[in-house]
C-alpha positions in Angstrom: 6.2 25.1 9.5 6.0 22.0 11.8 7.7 18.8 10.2 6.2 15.8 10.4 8.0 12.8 11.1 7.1 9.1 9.7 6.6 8.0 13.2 3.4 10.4 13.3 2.1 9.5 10.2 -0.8 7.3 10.2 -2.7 5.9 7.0 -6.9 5.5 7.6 -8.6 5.5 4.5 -9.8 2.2 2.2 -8.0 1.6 -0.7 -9.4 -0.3 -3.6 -7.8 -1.3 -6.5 -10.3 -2.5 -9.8 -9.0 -4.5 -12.4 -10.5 -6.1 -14.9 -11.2 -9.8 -15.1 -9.6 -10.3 -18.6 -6.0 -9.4 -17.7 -5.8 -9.7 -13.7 -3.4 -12.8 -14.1 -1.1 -11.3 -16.6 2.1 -11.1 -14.6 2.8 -7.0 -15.4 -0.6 -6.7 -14.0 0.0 -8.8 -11.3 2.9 -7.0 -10.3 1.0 -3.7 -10.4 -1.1 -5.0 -8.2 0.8 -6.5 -5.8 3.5 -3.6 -5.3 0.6 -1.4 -3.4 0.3 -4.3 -1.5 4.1 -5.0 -0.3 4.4 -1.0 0.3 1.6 -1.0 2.4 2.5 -4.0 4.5 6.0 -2.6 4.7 5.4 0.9 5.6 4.2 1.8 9.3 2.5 4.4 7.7 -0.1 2.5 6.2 0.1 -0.4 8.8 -1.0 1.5 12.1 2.2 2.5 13.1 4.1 -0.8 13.2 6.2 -2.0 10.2 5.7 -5.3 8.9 7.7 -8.0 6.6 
């Protein structure tokens, strides 16, 4: 086995996320859909290898 750190991760794929128009502003909906978001930006795995705020 060969363990993989975070540093060689790297995260190229598109990510969509469908909601529907009715409920999109409704704040637990809102939430799910931001959280993806602030993971993303956060994690340098899904940023191109730099970690962001």
């Amino acid at each position: 086995m060969l363990r993989v750190t975070d540093n060689e991760l790297s995260f190229a794929r598109d990510i969509w996320l469908v909601v529907h128009r009715d409920v999109k502003s409704a704040g637990p909906v809102r939430a799910a859909m931001n959280f993806p978001v602030k993971v993303m930006k956060r994690d340098a795995a899904f940023n191109g290898g730099t970690a962001g705020n």
